[in-house]
Backbone bond lengths (Angstrom), bond angles and torsions (degrees), N, CA, C in turn:
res aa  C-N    CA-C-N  psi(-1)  N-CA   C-N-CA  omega(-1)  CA-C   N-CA-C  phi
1 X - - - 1.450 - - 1.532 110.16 -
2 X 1.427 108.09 -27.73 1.583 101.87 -176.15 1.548 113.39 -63.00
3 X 1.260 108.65 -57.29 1.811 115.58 157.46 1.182 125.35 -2.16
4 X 1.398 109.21 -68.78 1.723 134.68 -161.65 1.818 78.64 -75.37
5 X 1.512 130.77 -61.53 1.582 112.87 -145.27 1.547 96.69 -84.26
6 X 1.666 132.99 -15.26 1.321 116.90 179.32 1.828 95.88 -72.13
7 X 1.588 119.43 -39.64 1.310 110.88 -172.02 1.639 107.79 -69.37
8 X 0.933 139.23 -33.81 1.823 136.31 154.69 1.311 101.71 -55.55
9 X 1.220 134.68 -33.96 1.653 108.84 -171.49 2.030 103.53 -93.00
10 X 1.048 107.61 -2.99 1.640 109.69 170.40 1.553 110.25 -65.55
11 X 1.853 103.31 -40.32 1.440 113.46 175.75 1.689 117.64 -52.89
12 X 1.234 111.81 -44.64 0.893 125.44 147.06 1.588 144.86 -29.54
13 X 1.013 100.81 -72.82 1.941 111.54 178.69 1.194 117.19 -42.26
14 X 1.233 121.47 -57.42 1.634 119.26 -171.75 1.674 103.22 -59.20
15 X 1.494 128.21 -7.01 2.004 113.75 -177.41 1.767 68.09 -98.85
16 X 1.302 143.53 -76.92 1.180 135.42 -156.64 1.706 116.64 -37.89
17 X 1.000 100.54 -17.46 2.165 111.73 -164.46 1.812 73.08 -90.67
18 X 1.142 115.90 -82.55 1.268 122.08 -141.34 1.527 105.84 -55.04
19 X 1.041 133.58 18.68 1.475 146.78 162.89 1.973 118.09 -128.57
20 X 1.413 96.85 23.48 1.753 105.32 179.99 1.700 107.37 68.87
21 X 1.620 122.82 25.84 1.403 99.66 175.81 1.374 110.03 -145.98
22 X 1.248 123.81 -178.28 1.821 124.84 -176.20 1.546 97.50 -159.37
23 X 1.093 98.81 167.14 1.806 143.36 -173.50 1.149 120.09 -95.23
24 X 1.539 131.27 98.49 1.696 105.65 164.47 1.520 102.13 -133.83
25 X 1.454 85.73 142.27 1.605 101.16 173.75 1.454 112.32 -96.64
26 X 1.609 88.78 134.01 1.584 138.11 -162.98 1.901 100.85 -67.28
27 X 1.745 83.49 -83.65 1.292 101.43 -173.22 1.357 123.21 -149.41
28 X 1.124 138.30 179.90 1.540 128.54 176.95 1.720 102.85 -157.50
29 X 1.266 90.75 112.50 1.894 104.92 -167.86 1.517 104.79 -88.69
30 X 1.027 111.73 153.15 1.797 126.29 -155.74 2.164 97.27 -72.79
31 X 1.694 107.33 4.70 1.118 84.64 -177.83 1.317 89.31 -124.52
32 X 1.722 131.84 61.38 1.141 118.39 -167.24 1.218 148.93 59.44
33 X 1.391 120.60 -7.51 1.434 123.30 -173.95 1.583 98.45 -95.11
34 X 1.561 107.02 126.71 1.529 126.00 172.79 1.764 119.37 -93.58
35 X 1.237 115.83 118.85 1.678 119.65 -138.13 2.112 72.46 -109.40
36 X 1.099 117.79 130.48 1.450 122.16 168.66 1.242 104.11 -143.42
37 X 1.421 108.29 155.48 1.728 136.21 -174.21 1.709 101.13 -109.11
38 X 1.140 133.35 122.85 1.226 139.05 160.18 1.563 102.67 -97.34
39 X 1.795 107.02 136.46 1.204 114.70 -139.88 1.525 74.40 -144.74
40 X 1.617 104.51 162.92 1.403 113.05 173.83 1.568 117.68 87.70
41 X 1.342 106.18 -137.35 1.329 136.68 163.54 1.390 102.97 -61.93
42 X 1.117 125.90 -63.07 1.744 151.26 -159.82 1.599 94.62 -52.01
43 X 1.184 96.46 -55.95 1.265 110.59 179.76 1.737 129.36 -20.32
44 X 1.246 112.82 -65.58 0.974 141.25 163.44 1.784 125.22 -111.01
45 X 1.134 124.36 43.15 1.696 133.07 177.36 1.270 91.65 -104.27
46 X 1.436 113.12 139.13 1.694 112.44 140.01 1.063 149.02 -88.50
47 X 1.326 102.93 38.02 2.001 133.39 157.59 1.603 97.44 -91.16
48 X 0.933 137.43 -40.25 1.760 149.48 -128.43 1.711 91.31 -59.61
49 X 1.916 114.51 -60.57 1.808 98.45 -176.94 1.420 107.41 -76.56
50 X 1.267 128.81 10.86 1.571 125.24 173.94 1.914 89.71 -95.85
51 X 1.155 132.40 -45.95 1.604 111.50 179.46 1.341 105.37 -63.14
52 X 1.517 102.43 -39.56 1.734 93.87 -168.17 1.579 122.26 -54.94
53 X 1.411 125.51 -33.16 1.563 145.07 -144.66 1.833 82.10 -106.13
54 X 1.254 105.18 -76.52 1.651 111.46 -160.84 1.631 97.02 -84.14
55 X 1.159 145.86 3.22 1.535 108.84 165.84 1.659 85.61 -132.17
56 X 1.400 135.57 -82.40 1.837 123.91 -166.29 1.156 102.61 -36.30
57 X 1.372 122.08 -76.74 0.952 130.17 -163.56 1.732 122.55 -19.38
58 X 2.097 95.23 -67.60 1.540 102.16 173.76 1.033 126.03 -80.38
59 X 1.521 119.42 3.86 1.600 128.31 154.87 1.692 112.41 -56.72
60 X 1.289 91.64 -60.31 1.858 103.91 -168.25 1.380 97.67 -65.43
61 X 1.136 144.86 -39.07 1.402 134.48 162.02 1.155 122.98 -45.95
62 X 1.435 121.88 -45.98 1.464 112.24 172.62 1.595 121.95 -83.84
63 X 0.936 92.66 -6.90 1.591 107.96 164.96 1.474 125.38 -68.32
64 X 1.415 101.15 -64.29 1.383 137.91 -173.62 1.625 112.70 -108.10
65 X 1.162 148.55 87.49 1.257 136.35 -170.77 1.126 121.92 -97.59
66 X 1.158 101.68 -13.97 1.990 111.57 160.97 1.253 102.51 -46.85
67 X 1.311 114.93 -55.12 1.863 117.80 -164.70 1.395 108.55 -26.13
68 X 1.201 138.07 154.16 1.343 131.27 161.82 1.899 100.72 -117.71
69 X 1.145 113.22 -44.74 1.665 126.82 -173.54 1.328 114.92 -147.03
70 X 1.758 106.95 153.57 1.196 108.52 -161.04 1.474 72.42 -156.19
71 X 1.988 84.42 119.31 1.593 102.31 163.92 1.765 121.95 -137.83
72 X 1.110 108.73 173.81 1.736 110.14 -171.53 1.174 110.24 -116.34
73 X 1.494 112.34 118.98 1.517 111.38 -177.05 1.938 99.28 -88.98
């Protein structure tokens, strides 16, 4: 499963780059929950849990449908 969500989060990166920021995945716990680092810009914006919830997030779901949650340490 990690495979499939680094290849959905590539889909990703280039809207995250083009605003100074990136994505890295943490961890991925046996009950679906995908643990990510917002890096960059992302990092610190106060849009960052509005990209995380409404755009990665519902990317990696349709990607990945195992996922159940996607949070930012």
């Amino acid at each position: 499963m990690r495979e499939r969500i680094e290849k959905a989060l590539d889909k990703v990166r280039p809207m995250l780059a083009a605003d100074g920021g990136n994505v890295e995945l943490v961890d991925v716990t046996s009950d679906g929950i995908v643990k990510l680092k917002l890096k960059g810009s992302c990092g610190c914006c106060p849009m960052s849990s509005m990209t995380l919830k409404m755009g990665i997030e519902r990317i990696l779901k349709q990607e990945v449908p195992e996922i159940k949650e996607v949070v930012a340490l």
